[in-house]
SEPAVO-214765 format. One record per atom (N, C-alpha, C, O): atom name; x, y, z; residue number from 1. Coordinates in steps of 0.2 Angstrom, whole numbers, plus 2048, in hexadecimal, padded with zeros to 3 digits. Example, Ala and Ser with C-alpha at 12.3 -4.5 7.8 and 13.67 -1.06 7.14 Angstrom:
ATOM N 842 7E4 827 1
ATOM CA 83E 7EA 827 1
ATOM C 842 7F0 827 1
ATOM O 847 7EF 82A 1
ATOM N 840 7F5 823 2
ATOM CA 844 7FB 824 2
ATOM C 840 800 827 2
ATOM O 843 806 828 2
END
This chain:
ATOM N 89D 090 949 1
ATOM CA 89F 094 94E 1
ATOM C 8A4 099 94B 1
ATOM O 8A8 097 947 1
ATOM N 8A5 0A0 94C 2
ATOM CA 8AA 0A4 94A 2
ATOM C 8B0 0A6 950 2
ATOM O 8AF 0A7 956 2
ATOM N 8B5 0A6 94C 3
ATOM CA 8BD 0A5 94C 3
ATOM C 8BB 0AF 94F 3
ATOM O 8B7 0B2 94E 3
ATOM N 8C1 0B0 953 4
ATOM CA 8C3 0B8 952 4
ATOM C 8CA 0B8 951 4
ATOM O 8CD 0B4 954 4
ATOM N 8CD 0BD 94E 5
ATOM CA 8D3 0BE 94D 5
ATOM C 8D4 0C4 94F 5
ATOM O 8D0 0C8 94C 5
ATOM N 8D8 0C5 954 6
ATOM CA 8D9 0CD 958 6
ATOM C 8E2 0CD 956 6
ATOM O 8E7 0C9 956 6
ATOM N 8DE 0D6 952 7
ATOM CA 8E5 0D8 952 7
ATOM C 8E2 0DD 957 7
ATOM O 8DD 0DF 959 7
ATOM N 8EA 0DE 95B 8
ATOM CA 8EC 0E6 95D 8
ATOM C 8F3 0E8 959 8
ATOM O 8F7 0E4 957 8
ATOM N 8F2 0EF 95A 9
ATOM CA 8F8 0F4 956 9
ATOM C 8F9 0FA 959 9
ATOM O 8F4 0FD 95B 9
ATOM N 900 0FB 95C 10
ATOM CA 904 100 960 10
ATOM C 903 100 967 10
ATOM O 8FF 0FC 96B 10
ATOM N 906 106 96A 11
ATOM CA 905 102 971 11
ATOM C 900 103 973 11
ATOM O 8FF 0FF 977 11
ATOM N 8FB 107 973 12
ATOM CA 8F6 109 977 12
ATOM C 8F1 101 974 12
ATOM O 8EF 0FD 979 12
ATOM N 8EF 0FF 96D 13
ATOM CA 8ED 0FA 96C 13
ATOM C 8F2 0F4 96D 13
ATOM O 8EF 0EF 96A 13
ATOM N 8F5 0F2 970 14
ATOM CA 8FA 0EC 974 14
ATOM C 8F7 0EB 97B 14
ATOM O 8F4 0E6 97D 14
ATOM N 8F8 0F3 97F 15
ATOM CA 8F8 0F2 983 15
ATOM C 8EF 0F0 989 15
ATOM O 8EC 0ED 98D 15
ATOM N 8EC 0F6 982 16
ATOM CA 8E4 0F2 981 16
ATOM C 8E3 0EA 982 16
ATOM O 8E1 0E6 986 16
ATOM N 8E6 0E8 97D 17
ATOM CA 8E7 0DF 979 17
ATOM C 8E7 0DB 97F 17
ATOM O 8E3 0D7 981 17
ATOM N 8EC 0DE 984 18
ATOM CA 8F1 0D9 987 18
ATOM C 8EC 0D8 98C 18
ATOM O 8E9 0D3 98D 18
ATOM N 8EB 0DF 990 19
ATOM CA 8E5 0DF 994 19
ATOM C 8DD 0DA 992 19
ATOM O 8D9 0D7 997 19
ATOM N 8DC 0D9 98D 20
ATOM CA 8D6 0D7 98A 20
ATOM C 8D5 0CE 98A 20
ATOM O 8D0 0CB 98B 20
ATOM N 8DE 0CC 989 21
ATOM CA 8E1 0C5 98A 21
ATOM C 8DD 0C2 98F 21
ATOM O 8D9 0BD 98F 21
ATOM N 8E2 0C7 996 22
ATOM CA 8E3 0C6 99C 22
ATOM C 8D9 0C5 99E 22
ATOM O 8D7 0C1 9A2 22
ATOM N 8D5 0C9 99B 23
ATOM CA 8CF 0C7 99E 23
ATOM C 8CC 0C0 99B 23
ATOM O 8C8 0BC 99D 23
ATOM N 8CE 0C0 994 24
ATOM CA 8CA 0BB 98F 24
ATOM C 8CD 0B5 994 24
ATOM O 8C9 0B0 997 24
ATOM N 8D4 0B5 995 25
ATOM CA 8D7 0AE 998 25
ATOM C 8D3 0AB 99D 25
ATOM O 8D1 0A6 99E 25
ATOM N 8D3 0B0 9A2 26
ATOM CA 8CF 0B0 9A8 26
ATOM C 8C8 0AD 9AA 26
ATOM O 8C6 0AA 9AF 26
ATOM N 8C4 0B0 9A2 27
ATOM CA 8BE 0AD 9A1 27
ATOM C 8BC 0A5 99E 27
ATOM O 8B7 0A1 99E 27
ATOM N 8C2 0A5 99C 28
ATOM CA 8C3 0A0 998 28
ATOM C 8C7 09A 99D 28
ATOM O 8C9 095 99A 28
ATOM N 8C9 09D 9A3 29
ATOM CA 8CE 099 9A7 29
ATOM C 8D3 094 9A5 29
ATOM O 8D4 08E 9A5 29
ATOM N 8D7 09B 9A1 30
ATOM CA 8DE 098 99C 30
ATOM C 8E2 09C 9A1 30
ATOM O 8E0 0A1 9A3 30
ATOM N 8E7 09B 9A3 31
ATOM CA 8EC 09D 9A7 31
ATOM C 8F3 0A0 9A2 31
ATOM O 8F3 0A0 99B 31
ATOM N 8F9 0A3 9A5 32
ATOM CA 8FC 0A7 9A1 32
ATOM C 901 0A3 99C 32
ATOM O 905 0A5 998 32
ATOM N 8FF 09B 99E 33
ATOM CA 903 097 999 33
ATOM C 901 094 996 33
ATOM O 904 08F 994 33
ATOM N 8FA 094 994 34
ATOM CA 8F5 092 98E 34
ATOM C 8F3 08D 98F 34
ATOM O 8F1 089 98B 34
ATOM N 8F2 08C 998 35
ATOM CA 8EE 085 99A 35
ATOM C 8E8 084 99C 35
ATOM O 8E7 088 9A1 35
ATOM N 8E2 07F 99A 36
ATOM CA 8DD 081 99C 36
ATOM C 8DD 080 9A5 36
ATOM O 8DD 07A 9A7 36
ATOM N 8DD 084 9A8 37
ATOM CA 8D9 082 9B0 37
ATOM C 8D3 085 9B1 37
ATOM O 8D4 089 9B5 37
ATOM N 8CE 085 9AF 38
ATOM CA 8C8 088 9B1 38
ATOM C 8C4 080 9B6 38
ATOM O 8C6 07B 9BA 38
ATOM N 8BF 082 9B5 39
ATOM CA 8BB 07C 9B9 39
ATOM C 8B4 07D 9B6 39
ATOM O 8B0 079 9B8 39
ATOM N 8B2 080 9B3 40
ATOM CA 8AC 080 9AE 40
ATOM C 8AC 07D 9A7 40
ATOM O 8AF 081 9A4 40
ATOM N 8A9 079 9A4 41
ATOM CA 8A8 076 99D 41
ATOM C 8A3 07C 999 41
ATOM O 8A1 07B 993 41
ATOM N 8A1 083 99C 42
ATOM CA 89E 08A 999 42
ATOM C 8A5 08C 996 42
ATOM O 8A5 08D 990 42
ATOM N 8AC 08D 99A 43
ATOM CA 8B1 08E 99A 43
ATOM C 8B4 08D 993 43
ATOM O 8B9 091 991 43
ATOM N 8B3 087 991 44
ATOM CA 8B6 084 98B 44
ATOM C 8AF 082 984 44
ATOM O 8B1 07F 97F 44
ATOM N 8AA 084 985 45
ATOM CA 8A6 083 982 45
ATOM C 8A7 089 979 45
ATOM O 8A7 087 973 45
ATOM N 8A9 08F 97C 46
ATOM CA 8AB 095 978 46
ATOM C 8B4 095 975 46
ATOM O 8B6 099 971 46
ATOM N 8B8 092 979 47
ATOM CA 8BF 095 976 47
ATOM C 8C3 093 974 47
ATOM O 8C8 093 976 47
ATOM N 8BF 090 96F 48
ATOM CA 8C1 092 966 48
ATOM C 8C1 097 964 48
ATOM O 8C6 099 960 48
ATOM N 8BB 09B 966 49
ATOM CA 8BC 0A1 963 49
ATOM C 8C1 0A6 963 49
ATOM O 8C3 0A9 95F 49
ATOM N 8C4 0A5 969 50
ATOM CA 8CC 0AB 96A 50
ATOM C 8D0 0A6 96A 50
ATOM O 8D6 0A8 967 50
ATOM N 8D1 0A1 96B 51
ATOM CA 8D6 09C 96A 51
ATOM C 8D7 097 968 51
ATOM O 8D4 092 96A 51
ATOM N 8DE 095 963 52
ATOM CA 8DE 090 960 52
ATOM C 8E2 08B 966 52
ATOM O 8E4 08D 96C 52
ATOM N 8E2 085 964 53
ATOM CA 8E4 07E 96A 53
ATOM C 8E9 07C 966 53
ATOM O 8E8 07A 960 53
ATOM N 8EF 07E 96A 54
ATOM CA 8F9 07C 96A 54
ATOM C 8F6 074 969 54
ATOM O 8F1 071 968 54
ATOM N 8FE 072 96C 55
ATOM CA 900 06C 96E 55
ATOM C 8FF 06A 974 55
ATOM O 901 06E 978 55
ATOM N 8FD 067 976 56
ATOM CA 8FC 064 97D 56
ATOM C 8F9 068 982 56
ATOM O 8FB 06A 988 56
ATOM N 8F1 069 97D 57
ATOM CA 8EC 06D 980 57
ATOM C 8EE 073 981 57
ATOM O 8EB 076 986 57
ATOM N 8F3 078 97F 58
ATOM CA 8F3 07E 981 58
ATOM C 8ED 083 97D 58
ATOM O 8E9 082 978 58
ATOM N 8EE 088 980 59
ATOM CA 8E9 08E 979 59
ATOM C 8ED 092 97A 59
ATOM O 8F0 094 97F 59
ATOM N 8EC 094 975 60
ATOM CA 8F1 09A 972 60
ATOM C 8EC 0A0 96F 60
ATOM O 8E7 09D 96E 60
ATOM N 8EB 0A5 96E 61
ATOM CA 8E8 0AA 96E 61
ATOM C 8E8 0AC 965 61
ATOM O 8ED 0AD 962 61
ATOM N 8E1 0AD 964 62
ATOM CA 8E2 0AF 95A 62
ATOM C 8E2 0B6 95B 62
ATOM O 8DC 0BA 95B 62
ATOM N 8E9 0B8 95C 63
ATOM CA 8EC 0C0 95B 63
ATOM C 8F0 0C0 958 63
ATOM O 8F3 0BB 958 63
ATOM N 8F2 0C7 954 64
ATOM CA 8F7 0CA 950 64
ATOM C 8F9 0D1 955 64
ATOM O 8F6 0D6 956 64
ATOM N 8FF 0D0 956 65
ATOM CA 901 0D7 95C 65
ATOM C 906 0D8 957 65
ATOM O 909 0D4 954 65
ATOM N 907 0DF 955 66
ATOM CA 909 0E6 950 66
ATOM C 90B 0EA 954 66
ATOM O 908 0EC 959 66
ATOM N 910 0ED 952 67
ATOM CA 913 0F3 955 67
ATOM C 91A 0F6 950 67
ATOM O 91E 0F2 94D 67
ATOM N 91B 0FE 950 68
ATOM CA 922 0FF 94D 68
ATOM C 927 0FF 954 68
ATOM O 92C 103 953 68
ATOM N 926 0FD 958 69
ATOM CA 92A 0FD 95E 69
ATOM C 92B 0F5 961 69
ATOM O 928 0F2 965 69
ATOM N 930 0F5 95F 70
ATOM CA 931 0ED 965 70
ATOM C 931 0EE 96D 70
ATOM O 92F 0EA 970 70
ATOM N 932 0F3 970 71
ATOM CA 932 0F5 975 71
ATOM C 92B 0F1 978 71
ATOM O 92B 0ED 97D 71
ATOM N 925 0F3 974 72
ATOM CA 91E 0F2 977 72
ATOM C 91C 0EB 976 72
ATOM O 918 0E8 97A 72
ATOM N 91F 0E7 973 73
ATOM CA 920 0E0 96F 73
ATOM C 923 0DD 978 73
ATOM O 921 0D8 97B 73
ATOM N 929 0E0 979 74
ATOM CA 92E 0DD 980 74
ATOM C 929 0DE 986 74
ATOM O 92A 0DA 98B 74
ATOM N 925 0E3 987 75
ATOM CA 921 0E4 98D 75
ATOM C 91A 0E1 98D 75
ATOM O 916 0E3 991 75
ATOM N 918 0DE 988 76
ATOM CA 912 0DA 985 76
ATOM C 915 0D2 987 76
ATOM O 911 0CE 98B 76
ATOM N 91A 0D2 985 77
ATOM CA 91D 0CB 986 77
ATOM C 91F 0C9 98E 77
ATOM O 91F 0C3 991 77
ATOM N 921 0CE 991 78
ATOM CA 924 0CE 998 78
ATOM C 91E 0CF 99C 78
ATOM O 91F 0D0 9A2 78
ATOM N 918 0CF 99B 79
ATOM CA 912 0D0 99F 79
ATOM C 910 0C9 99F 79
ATOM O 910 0C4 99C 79
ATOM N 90D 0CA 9A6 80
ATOM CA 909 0C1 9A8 80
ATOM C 906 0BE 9A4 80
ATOM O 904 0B8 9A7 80
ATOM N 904 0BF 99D 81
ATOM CA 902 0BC 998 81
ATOM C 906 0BD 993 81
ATOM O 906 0B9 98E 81
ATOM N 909 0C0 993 82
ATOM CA 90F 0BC 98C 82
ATOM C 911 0B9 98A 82
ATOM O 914 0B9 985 82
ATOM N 910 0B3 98D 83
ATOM CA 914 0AB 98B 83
ATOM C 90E 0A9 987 83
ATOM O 90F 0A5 982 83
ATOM N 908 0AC 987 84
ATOM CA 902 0A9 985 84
ATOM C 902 0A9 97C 84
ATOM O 900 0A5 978 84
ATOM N 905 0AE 97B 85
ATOM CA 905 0B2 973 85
ATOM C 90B 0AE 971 85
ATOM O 910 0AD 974 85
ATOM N 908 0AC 96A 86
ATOM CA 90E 0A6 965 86
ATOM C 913 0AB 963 86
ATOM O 910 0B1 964 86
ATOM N 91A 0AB 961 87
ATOM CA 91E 0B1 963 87
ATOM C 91F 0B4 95B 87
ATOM O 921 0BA 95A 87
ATOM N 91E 0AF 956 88
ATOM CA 91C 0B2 951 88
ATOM C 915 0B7 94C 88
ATOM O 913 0B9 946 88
ATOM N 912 0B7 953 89
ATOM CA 90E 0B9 952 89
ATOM C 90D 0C2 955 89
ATOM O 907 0C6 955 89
ATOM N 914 0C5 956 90
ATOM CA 916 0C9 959 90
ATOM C 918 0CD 951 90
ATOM O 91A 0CA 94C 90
ATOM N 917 0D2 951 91
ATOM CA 918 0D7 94A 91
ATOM C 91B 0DD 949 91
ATOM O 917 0E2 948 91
ATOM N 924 0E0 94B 92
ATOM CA 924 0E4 94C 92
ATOM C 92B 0E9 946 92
ATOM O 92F 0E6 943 92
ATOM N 92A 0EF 948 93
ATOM CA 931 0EF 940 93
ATOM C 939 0F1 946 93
ATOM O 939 0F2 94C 93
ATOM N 93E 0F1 941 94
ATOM CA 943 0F3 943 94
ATOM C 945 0F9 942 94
ATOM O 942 0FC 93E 94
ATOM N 94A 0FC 946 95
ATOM CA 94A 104 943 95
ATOM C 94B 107 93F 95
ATOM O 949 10D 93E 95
ATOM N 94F 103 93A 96
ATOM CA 94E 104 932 96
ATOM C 948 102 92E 96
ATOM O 947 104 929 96
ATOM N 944 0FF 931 97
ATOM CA 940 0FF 92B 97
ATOM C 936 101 92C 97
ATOM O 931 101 928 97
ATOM N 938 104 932 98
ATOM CA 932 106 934 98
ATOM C 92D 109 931 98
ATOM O 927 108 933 98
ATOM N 930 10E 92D 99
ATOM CA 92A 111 928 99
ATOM C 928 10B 922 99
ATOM O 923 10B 91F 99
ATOM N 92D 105 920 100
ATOM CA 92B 103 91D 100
ATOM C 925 0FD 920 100
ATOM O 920 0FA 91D 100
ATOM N 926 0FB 927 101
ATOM CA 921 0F6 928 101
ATOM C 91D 0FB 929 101
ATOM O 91A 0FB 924 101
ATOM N 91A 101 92C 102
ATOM CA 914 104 92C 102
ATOM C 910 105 927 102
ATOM O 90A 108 929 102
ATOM N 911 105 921 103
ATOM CA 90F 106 91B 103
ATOM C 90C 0FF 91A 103
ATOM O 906 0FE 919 103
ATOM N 910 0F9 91B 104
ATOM CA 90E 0F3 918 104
ATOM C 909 0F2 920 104
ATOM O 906 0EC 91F 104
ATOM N 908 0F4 925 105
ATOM CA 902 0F2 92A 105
ATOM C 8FC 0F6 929 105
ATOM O 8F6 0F5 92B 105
ATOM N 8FF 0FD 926 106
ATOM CA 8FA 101 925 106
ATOM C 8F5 0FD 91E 106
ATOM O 8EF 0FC 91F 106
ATOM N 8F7 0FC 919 107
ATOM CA 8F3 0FA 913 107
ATOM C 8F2 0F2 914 107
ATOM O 8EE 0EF 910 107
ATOM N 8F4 0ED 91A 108
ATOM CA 8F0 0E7 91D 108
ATOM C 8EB 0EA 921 108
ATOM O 8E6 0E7 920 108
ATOM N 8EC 0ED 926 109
ATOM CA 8E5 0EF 92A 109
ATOM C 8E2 0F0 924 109
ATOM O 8DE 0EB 922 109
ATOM N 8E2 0F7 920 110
ATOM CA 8DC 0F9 91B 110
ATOM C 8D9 0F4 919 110
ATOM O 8D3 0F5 917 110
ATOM N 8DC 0ED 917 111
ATOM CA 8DA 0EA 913 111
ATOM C 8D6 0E3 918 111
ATOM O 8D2 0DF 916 111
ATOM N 8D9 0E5 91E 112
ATOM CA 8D4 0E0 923 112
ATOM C 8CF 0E4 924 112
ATOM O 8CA 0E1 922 112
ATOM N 8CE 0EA 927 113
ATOM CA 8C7 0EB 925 113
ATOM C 8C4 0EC 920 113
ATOM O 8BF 0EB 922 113
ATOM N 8C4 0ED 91B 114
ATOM CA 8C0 0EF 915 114
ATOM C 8BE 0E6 915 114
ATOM O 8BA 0E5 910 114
ATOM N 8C0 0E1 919 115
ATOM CA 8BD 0D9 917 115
ATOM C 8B5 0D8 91A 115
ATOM O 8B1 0D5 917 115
ATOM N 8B4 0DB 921 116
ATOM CA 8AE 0DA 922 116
ATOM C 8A7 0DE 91E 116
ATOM O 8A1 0DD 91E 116
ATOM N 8AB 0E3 91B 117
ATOM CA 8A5 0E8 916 117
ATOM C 8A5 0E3 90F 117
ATOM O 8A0 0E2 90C 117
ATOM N 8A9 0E1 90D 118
ATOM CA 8A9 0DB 907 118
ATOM C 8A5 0D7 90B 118
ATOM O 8A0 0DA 90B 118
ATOM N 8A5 0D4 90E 119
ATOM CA 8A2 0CD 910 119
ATOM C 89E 0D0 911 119
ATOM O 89A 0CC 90E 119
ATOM N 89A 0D5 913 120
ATOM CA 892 0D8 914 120
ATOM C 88F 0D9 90D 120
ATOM O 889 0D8 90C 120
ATOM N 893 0DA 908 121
ATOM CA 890 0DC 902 121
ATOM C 88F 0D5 8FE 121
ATOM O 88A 0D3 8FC 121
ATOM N 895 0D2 8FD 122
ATOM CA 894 0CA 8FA 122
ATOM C 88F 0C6 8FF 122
ATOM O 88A 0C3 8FD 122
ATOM N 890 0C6 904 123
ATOM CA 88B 0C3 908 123
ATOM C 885 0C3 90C 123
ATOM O 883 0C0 911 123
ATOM N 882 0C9 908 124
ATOM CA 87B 0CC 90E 124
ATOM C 875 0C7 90B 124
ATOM O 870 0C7 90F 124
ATOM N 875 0C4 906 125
ATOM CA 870 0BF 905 125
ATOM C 870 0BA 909 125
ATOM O 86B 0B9 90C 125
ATOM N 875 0B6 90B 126
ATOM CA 876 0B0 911 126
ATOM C 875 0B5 915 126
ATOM O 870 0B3 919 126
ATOM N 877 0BB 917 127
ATOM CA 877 0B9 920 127
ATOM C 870 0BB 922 127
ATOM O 86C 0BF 920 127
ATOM N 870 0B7 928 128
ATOM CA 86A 0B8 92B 128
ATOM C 867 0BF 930 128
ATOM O 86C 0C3 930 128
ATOM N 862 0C1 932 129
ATOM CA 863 0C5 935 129
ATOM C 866 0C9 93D 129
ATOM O 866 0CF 93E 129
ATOM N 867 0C2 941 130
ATOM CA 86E 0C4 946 130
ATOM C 874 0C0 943 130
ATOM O 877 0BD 947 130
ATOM N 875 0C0 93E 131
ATOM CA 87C 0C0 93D 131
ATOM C 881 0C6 940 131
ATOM O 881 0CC 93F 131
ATOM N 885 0C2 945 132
ATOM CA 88A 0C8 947 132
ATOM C 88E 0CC 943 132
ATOM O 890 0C9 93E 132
ATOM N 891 0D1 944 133
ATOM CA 896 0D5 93F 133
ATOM C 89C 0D6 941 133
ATOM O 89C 0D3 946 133
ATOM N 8A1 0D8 941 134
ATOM CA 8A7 0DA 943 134
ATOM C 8A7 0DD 94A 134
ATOM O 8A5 0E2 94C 134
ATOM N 8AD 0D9 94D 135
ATOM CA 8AC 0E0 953 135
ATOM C 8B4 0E2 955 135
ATOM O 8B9 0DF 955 135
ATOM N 8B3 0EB 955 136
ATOM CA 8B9 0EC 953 136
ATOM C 8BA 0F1 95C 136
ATOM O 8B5 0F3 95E 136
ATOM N 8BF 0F2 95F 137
ATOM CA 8C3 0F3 964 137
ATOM C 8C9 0FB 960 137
ATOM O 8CD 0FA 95B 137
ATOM N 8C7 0FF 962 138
ATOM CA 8CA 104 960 138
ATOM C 8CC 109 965 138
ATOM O 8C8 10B 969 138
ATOM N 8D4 10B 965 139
ATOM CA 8D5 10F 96B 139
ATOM C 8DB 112 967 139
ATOM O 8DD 110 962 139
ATOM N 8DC 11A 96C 140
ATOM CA 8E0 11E 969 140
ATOM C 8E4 121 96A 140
ATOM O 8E1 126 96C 140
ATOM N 8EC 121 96B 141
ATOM CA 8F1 126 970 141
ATOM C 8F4 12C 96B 141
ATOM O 8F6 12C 965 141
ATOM N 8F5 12F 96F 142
ATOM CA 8F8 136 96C 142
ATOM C 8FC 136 96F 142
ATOM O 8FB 137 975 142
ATOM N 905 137 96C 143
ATOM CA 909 137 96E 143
ATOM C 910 138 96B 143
ATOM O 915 138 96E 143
END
């Protein structure tokens, strides 16, 4: 079965993320405090894939939230799903050093992507013909 790890980055990608939780949770009938209530065993059959399992049955969501603003970080966390996200899992800079985490997120993305084009080139011999491929979520604010 394959894992997803969702990043979002900056506000318009947060505020995408947070929106994306709130339906995955839904579908998945996890509520905003990472407890399963659903009432279908369809429901729990897949989430693994967004979700790793806390302690005492909780699920917690395989994201990494990025931002050079804590601001977006506060209004992610204060939203009906924010208790849901592990709080070290939140990634944001200080105002002194903002260009320098931008730099070190910039050349981690670069390097997260360029992983599924490597794994296509090491790996095109195993994979079968629907093997799935990356799926990437991209949005853009100008501001």
């Amino acid at each position: 079965m394959r894992e997803i790890v969702h990043i979002q980055a900056g506000q318009c990608g947060n505020q995408i993320g947070a929106k994306f939780w709130e339906v995955i949770s839904d579908e998945h009938g996890i509520d905003p405090s990472g407890n399963y209530v659903g009432d279908s065993d369809l429901q729990l059959e897949r989430i693994s894939v967004y979700y790793n399992e806390a302690s005492s049955h909780k699920y917690v969501p395989r994201a990494i939230l990025v931002d050079l603003e804590p601001g977006t970080m506060d209004s992610v966390r204060s939203g009906a799903f924010g208790h849901l996200f592990r709080p070290d899992n939140f990634i944001f800079a200080h105002p002194t050093d903002r260009c320098q985490l931008a730099s070190r997120i910039l050349g981690l993305l670069c390097r997260l992507l360029a992983l599924p084009v490597r794994r296509k080139v090491g790996w095109s011999r195993r994979a079968g013909p629907f093997t799935p491929g990356p799926l990437r979520r991209q949005s853009t604010a100008l501001g």
